[in-house]
Every structure is written in structure tokens, then in C-alpha cells.
DSSP file (Angstrom, degrees, kcal/mol; ACC not computed):
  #  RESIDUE AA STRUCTURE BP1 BP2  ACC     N-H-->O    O-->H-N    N-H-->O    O-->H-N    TCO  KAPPA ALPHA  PHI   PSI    X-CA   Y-CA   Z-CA
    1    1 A X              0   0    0      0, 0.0     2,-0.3     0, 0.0     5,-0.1   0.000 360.0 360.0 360.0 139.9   72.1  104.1  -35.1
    2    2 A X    >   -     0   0    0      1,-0.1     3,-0.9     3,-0.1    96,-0.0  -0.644 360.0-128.2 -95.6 164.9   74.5  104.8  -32.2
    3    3 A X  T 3  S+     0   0    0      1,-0.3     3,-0.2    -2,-0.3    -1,-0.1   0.372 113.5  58.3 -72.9  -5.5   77.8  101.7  -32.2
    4    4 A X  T 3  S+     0   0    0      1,-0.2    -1,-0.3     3,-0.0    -2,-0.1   0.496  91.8  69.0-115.1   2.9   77.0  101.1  -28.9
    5    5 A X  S <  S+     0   0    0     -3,-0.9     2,-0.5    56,-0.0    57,-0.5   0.262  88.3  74.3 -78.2  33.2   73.5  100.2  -29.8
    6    6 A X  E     -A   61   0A   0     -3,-0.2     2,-0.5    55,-0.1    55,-0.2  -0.912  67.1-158.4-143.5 142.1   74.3   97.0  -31.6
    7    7 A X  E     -A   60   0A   0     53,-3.4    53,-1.8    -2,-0.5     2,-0.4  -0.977   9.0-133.6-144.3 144.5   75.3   93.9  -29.9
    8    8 A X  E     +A   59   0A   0     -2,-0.5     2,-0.2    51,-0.2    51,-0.2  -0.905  29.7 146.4-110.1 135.9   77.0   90.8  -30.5
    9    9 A X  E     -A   58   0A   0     49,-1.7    49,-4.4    -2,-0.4     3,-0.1  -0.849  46.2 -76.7-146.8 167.1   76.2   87.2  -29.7
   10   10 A X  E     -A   57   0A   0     47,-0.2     2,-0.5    -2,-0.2    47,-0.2  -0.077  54.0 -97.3 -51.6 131.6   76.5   84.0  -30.5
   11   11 A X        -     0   0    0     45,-0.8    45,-0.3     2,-0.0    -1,-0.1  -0.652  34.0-152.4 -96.5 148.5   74.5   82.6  -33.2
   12   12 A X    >   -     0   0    0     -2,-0.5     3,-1.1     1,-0.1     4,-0.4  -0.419  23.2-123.0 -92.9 157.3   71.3   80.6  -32.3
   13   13 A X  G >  S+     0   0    0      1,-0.2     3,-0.5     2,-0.2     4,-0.3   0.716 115.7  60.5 -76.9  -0.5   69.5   77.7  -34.3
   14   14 A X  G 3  S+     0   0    0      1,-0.2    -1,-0.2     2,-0.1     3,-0.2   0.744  94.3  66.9 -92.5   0.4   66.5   79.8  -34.4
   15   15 A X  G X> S+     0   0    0     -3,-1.1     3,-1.5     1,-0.1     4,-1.2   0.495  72.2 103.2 -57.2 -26.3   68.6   82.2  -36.1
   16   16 A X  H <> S+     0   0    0     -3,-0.5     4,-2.8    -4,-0.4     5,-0.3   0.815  73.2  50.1 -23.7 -53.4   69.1   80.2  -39.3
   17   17 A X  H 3> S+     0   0    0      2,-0.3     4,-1.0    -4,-0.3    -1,-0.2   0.812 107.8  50.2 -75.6 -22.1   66.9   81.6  -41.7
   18   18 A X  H <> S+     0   0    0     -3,-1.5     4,-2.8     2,-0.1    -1,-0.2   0.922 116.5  46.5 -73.7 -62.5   67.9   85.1  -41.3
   19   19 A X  H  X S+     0   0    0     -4,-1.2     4,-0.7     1,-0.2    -2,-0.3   0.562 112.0  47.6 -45.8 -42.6   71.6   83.8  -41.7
   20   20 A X  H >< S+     0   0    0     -4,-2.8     3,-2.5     2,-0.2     4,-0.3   0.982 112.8  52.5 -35.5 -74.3   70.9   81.3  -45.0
   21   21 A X  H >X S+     0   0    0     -4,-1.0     4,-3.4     1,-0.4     3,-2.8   0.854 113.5  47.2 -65.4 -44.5   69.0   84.4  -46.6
   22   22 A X  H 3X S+     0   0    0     -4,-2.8     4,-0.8     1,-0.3    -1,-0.4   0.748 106.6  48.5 -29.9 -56.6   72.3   86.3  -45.8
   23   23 A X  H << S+     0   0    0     -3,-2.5    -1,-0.3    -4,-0.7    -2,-0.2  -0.055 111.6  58.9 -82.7  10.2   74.7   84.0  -47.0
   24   24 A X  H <> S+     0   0    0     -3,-2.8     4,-1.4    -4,-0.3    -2,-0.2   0.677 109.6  41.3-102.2 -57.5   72.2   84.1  -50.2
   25   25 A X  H  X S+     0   0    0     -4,-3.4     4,-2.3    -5,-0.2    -2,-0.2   0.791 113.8  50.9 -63.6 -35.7   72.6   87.6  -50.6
   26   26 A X  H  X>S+     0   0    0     -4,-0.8     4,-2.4    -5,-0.3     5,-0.5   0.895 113.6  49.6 -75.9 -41.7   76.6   87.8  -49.9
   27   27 A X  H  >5S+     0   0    0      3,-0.2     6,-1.8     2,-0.2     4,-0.7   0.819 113.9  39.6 -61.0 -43.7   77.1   85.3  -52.2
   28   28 A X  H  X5S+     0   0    0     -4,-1.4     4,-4.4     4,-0.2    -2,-0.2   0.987 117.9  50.6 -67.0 -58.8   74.9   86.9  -54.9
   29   29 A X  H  <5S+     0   0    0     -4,-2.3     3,-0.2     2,-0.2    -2,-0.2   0.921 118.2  38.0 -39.6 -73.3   76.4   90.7  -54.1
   30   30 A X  H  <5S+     0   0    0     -4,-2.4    -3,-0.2     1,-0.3    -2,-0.1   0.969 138.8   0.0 -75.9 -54.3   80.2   89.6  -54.2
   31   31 A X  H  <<S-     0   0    0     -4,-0.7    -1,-0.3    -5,-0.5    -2,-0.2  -0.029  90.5-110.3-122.9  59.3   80.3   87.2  -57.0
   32   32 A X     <  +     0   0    0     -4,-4.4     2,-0.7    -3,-0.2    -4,-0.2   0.466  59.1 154.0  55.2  17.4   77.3   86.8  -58.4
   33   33 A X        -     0   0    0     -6,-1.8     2,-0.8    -7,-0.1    -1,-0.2  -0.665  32.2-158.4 -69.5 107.0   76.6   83.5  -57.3
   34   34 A X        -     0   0    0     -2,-0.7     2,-0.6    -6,-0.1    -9,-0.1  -0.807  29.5-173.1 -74.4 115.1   72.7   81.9  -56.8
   35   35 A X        -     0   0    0     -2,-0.8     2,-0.7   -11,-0.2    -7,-0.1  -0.880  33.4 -75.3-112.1 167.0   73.5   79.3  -54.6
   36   36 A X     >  -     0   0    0     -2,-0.6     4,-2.3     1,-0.1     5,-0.3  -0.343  31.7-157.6 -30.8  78.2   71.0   76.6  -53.4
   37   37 A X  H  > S+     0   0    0     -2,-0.7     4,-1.8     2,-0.2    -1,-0.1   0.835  95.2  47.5 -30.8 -50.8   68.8   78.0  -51.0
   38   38 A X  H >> S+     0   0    0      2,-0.2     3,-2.3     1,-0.2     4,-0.6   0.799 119.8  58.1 -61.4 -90.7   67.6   74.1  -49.1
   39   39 A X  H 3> S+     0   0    0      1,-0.4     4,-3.0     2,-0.2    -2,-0.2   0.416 108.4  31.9   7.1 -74.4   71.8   73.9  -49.4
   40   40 A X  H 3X S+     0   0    0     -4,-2.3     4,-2.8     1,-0.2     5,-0.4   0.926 119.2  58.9 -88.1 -23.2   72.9   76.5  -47.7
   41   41 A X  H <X S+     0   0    0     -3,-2.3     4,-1.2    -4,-1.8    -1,-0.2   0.921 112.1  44.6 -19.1 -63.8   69.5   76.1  -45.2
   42   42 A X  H  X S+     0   0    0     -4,-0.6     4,-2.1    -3,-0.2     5,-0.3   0.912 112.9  55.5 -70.2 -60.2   70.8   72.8  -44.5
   43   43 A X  H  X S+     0   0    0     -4,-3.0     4,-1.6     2,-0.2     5,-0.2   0.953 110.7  38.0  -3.8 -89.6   74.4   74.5  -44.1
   44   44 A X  H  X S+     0   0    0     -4,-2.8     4,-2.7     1,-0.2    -1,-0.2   0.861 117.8  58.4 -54.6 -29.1   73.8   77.1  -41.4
   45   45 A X  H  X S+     0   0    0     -4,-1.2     4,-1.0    -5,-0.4    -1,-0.2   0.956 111.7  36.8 -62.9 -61.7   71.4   74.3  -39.7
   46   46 A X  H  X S+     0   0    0     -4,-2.1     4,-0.8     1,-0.2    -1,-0.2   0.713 117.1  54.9 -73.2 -16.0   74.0   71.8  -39.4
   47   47 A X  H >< S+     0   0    0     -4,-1.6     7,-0.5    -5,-0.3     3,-0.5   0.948 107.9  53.8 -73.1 -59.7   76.7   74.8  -38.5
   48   48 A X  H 3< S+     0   0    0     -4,-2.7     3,-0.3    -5,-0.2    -2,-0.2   0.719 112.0  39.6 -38.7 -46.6   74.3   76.0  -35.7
   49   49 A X  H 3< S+     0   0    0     -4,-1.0    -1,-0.2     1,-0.2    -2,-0.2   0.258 113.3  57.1-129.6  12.1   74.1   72.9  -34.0
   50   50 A X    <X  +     0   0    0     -4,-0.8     4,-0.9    -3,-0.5    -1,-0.2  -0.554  48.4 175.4-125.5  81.2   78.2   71.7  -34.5
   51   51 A X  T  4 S+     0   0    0     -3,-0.3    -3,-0.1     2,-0.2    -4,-0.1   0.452  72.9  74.0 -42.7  -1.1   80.5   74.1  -33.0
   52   52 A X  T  4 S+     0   0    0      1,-0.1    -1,-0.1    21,-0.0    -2,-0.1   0.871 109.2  42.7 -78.3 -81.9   83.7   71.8  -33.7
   53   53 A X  T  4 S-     0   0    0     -3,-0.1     2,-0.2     1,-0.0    -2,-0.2   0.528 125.9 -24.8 -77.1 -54.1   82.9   73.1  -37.2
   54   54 A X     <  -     0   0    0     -4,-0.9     2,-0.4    -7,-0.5    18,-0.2  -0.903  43.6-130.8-164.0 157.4   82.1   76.6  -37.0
   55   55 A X  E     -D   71   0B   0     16,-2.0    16,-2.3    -2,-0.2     2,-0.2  -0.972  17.5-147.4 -90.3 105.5   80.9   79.6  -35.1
   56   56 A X  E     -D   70   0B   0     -2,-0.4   -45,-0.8   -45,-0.3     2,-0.2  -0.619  12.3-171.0 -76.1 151.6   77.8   82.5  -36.1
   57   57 A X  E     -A   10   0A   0     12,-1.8     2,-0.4   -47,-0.2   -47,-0.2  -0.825   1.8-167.5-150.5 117.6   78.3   85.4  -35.0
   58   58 A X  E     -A    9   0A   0    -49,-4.4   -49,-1.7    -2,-0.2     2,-0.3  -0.783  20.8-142.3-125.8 152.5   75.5   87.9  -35.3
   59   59 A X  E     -AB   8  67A   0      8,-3.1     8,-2.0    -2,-0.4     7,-1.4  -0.741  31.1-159.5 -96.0 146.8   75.4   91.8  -34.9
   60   60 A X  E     +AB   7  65A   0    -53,-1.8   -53,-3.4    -2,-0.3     2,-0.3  -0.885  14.9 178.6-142.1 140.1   71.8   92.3  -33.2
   61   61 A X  E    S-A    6   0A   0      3,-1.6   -55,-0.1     1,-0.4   -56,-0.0  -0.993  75.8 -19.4-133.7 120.9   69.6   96.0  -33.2
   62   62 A X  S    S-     0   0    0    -57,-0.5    -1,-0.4    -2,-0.3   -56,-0.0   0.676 132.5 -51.3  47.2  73.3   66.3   96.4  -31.8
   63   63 A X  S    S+     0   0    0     -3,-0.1     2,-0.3     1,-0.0    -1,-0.2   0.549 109.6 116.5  12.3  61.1   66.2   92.8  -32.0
   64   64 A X  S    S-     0   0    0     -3,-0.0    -3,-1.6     3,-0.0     2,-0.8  -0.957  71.5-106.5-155.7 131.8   67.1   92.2  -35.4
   65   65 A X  E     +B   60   0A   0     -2,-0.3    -5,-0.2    -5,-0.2     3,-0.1  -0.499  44.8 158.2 -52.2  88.4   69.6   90.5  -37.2
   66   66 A X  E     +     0   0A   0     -7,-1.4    26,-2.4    -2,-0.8     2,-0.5   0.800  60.6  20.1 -68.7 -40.3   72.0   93.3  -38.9
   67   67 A X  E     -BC  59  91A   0     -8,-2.0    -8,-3.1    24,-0.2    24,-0.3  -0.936  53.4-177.6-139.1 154.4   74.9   91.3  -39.2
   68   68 A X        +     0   0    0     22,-2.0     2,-0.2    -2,-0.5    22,-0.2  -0.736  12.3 161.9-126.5 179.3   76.9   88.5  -39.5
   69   69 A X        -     0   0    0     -2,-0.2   -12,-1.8    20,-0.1     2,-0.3  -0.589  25.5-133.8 167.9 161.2   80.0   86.4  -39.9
   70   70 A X  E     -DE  56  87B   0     17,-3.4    17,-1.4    -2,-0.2     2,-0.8  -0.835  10.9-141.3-114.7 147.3   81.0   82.7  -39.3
   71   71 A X  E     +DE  55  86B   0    -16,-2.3   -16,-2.0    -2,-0.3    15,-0.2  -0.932  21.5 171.6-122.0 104.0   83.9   81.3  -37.7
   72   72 A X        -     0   0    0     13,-2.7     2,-0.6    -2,-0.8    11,-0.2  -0.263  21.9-129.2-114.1-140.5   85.8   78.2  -38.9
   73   73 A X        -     0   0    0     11,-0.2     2,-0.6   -20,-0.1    11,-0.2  -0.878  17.6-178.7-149.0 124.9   89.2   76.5  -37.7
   74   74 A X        -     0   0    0      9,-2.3     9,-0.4    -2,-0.6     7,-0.1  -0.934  26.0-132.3-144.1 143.6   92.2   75.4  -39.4
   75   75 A X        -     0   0    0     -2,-0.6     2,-0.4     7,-0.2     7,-0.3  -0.241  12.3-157.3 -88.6 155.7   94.9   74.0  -37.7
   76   76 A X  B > > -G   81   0C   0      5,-2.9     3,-2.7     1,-0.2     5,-1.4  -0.583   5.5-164.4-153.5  96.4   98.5   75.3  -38.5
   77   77 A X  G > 5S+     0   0    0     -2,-0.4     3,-5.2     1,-0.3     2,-0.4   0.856  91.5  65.6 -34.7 -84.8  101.2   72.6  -37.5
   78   78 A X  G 3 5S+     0   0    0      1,-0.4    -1,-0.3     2,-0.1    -2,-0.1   0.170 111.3  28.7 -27.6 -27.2  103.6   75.8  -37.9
   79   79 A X  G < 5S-     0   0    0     -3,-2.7    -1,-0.4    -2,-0.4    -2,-0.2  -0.120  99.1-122.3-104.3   2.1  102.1   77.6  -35.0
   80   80 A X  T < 5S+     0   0    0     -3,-5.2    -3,-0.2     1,-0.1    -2,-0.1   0.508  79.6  61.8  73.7  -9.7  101.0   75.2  -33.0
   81   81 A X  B   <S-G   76   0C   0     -5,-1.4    -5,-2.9     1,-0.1     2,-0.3  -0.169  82.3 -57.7-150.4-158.2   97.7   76.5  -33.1
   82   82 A X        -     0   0    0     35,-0.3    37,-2.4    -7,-0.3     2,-0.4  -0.588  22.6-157.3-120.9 160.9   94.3   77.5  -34.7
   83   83 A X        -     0   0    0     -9,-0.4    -9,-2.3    -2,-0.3     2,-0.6  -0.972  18.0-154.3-174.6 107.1   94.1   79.7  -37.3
   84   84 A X  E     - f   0 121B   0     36,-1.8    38,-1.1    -2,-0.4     2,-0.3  -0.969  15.0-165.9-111.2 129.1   90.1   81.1  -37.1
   85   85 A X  E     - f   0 122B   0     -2,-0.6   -13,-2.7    36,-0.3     2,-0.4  -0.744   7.0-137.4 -91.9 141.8   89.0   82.2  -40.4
   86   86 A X  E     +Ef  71 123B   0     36,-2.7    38,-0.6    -2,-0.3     2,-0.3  -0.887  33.0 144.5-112.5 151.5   85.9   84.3  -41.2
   87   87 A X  E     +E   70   0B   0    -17,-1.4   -17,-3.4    -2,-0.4    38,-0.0  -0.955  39.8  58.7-166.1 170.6   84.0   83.9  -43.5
   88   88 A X  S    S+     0   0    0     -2,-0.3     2,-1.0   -19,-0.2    -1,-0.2   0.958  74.7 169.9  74.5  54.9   80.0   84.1  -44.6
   89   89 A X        +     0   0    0    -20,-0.1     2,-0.6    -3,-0.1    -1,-0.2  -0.591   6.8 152.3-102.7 137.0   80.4   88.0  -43.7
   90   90 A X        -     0   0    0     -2,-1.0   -22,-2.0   -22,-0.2     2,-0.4  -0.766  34.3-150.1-169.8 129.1   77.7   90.3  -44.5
   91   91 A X  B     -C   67   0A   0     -2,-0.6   -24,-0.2   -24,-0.3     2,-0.2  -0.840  37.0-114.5 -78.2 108.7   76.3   93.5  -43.4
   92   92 A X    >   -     0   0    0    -26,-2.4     3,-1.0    -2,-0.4   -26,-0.0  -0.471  35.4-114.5 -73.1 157.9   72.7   94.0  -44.2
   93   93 A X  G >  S+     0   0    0      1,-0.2     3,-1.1     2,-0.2    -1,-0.1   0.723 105.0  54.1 -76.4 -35.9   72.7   97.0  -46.8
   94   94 A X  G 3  S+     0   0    0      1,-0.2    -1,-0.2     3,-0.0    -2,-0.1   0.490 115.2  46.0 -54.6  -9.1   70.6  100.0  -44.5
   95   95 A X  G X  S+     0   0    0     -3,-1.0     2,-0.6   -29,-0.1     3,-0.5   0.140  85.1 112.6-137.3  38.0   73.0   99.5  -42.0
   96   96 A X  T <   +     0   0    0     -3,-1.1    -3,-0.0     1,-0.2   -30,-0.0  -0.904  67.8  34.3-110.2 143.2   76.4   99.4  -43.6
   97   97 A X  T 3  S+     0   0    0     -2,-0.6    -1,-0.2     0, 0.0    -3,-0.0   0.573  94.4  96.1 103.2  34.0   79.2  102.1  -43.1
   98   98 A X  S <  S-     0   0    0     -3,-0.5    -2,-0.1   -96,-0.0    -3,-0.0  -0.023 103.3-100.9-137.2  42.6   78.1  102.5  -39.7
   99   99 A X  S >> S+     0   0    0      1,-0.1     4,-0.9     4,-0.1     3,-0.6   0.506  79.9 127.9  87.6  -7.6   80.5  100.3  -37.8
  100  100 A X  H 3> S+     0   0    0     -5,-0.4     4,-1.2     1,-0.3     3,-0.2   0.814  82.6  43.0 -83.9 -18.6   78.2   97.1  -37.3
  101  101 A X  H 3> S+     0   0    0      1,-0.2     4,-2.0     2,-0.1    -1,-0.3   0.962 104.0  56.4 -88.6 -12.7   81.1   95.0  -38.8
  102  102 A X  H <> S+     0   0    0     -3,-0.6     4,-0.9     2,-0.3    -2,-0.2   0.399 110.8  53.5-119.4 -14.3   84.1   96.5  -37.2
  103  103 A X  H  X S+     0   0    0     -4,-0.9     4,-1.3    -3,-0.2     3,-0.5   0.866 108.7  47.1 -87.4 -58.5   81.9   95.4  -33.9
  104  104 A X  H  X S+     0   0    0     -4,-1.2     4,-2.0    -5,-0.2     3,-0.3   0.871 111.1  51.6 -35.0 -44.5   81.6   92.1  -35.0
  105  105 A X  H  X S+     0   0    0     -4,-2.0     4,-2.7     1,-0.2     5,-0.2   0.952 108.6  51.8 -54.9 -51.4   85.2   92.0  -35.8
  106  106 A X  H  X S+     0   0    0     -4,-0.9     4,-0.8    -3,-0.5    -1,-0.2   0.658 105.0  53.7 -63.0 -19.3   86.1   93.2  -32.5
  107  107 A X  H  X S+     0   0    0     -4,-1.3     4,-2.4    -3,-0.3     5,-0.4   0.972 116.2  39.7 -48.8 -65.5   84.1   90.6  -30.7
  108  108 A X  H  X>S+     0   0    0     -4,-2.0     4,-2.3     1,-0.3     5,-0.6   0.861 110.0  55.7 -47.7 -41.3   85.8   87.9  -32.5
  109  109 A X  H  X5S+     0   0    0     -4,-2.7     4,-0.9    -5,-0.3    -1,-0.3   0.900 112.4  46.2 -71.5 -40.4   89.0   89.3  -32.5
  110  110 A X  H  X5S+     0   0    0     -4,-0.8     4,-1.1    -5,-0.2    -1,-0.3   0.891 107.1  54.8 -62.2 -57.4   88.6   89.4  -28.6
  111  111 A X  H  X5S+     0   0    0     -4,-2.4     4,-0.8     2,-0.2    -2,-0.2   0.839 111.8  50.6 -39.9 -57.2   87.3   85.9  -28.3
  112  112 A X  H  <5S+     0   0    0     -4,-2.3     3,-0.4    -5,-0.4     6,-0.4   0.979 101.9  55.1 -56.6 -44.5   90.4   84.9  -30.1
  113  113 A X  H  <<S+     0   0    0     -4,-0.9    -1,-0.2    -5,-0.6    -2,-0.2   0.631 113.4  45.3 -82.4 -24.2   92.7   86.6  -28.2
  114  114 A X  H  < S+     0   0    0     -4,-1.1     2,-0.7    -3,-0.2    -1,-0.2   0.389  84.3  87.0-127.3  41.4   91.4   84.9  -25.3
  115  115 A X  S >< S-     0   0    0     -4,-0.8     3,-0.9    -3,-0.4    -3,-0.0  -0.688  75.2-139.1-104.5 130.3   91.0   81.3  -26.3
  116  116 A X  T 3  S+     0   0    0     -2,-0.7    -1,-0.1     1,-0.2    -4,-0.0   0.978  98.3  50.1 -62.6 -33.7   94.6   79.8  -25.4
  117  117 A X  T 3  S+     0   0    0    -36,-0.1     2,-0.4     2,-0.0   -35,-0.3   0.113  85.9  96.1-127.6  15.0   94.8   77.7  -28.5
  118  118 A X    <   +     0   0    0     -3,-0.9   -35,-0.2    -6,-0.4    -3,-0.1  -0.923  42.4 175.9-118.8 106.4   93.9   80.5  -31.1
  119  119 A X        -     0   0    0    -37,-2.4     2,-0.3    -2,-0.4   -36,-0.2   0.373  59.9 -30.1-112.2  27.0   97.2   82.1  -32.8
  120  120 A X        -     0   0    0     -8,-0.1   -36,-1.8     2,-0.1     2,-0.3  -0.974  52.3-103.1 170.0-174.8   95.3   84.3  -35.3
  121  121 A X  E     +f   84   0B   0     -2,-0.3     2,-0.3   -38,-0.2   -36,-0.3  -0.995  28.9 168.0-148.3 135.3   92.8   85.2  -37.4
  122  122 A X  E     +f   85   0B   0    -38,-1.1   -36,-2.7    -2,-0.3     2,-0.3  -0.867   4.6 177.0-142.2 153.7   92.4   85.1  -41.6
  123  123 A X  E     -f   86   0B   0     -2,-0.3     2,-0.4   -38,-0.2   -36,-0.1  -0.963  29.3-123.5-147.0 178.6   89.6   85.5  -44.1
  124  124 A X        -     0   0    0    -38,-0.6     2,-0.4    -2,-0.3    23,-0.0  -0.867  26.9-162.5-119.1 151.5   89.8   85.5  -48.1
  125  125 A X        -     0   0    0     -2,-0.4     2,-0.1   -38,-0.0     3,-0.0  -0.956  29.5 -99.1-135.9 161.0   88.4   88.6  -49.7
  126  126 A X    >   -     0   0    0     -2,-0.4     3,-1.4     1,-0.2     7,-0.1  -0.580  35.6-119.6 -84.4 152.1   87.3   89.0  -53.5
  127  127 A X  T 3  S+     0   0    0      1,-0.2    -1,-0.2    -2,-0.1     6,-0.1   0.913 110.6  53.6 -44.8 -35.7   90.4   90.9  -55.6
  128  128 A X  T 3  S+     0   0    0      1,-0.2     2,-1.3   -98,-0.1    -1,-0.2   0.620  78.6  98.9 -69.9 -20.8   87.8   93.6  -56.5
  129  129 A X    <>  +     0   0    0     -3,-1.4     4,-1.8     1,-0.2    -1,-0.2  -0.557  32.7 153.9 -87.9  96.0   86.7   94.3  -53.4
  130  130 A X  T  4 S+     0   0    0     -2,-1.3     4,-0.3     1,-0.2    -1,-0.2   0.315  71.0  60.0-111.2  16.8   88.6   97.2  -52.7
  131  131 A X  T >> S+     0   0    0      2,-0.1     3,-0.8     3,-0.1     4,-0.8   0.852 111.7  44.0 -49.0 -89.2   85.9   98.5  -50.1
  132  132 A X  H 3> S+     0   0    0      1,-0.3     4,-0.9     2,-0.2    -2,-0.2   0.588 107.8  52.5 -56.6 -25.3   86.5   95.4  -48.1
  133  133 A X  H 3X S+     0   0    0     -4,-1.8     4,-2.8     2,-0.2    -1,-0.3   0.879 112.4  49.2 -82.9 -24.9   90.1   95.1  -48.2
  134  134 A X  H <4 S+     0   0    0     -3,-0.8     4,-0.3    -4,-0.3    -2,-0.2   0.729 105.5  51.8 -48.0 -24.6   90.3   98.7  -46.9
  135  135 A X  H  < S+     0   0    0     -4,-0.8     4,-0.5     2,-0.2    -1,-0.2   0.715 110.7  51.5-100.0 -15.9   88.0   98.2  -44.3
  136  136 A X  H  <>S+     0   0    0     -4,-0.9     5,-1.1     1,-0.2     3,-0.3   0.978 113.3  51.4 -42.5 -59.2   90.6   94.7  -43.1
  137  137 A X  T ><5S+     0   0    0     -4,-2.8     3,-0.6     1,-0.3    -2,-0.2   0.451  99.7  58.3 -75.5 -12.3   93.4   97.1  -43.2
  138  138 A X  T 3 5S+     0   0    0     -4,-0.3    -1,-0.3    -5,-0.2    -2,-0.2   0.590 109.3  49.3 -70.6 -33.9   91.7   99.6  -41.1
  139  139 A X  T 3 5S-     0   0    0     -4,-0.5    -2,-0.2    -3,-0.3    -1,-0.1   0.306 122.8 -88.1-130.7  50.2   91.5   97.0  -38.5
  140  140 A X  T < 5S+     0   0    0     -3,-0.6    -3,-0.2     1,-0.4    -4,-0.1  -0.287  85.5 116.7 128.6 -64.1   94.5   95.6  -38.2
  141  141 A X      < -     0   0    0     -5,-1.1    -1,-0.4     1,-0.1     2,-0.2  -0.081  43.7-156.5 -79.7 149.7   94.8   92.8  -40.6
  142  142 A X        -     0   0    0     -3,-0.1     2,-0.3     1,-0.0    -1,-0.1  -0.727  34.4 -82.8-127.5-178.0   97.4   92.8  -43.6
  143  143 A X        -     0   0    0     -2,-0.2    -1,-0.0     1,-0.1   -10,-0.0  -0.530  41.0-163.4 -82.7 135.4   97.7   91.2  -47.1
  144  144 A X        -     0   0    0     -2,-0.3    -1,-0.1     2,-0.2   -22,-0.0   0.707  36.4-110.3-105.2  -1.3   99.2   87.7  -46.2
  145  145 A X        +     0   0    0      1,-0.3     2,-0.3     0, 0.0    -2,-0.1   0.727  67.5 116.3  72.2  47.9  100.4   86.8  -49.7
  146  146 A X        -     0   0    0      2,-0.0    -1,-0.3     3,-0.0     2,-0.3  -0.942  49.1-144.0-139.7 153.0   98.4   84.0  -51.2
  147  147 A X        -     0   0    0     -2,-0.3     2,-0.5   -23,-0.0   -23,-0.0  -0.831  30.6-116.6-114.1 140.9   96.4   83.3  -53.7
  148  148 A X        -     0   0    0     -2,-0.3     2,-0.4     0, 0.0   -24,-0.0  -0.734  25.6-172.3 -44.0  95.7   93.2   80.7  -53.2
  149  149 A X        +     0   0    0     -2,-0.5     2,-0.3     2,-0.0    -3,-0.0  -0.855   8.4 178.0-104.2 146.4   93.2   77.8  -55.0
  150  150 A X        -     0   0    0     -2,-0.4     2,-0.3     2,-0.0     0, 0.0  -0.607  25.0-171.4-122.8-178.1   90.1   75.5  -55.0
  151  151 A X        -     0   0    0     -2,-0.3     2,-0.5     0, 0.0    -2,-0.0  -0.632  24.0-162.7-164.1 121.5   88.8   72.2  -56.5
  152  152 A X              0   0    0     -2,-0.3    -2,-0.0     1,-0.1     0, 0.0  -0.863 360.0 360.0-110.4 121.7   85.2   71.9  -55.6
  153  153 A X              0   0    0     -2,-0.5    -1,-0.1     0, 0.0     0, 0.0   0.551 360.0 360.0 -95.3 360.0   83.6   68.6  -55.9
């Protein structure tokens, strides 16, 4: 597959289901999580159809969904600004190590860059994945020096 065959757009609600199954799989693949299938359904559904929350963004071949990632916001008093995190990212497996996130990235990363109110861009990556932080650090992004803490209700 050539890198200029792949395109990125905006995700659609009739896109959901590829994008749940996705976020099924990413989940499973990086930590071994089953999560809720109706859940995260209901998730990407409500996601789809409020952009104050969040953003898809899907890498598209021959008309098929290859790729993904989601866009959320956090505001950062310190900056003035928005802080867009990614997150839900996944590469379907026949078509990884041949660029289709590093187009997705570039999309974003361009969309970012020209939204006035956007000063940067973050995601959390698993410690182990030492694939994924190489391929951050290849484009650009560095270690910012925090650890995640959660409390999930």
C-alpha cells in the first residue's frame, strides 16, 4: 500500500462500529482488557455525535477503515490553551508498519497547528510499549515526565 493511498477524515456516525470493534481490540492488544462491547458502542456513538467532547479521526483505504485515533481536550490554565490528547489509537494489524499512523498523526498535528486555541498535543502510552514510544519519538513528541494516576468510578 503506497502512503499516499490512505486518507484521512473525520469520523462519521456511520463509522461507529468499525471504531467500537477497534477500541475492543486496542484495549484487549495493549492491556489485556475485555471491555463492554454495548459500552464502548454507546461511547463512540455519543463521541460521534458531540464534538465538544471528542474528535475520530480515521485512516481510510479502498474504502475501509485502517485506522484510527480520537481527539479529546483539556484545558491548561498555564497555557492559555487546549491541550488535545489522543487517544483510542489503533492500527488495524495487516496494515501496520506502513505509515498509516504517522498519517493520522500528521493530520492531527496539522489541524492543531491551525486551530488558534490549540497549544499542543499529548497522549499516555503503556510503559511496555516500547514499539509505540519509539514511533512518538520519531515524530516529534518527547517524554513529558508524568506518571498517570486514575481513580475510576
Amino acid at each position: 500500500m503506497k502512503f499516499s493511498s490512505i486518507q484521512i477524515r473525520e469520523g462519521r456516525p456511520e463509522d461507529a462500529q468499525i471504531i467500537a470493534e477497534y477500541n475492543l481490540q486496542m484495549a484487549l492488544e495493549t492491556e489485556g482488557k475485555e471491555l463492554n462491547s454495548e459500552t464502548v458502542n454507546k461511547g463512540v456513538k455519543q463521541g460521534l455525535l458531540q464534538p465538544e467532547k471528542c474528535r475520530y479521526f480515521v485512516a481510510e483505504t479502498e474504502n475501509s477503515i485502517i485506522g484510527q485515533a480520537m481527539v479529546t481536550y483539556e484545558w491548561s490554565d498555564w497555557r492559555n490553551g487546549d491541550l488535545w490528547w489522543l487517544q483510542s489509537v489503533y492500527v488495524h494489524p495487516d496494515h501496520r508498519r506502513q505509515k498509516v499512523f504517522t498519517k493520522l498523526y500528521q493530520h492531527i498535528e496539522s489541524q492543531a497547528r491551525k486551530a488558534e486555541n490549540v497549544c499542543g498535543l499529548r497522549l499516555y502510552v503503556e510503559e511496555e510499549n516500547a514499539v509505540g514510544q519509539a514511533v512518538y519519538k520519531r515524530l516529534g513528541m518527547s517524554h513529558a515526565g508524568y506518571h498517570v494516576y486514575e481513580m475510576e468510578f
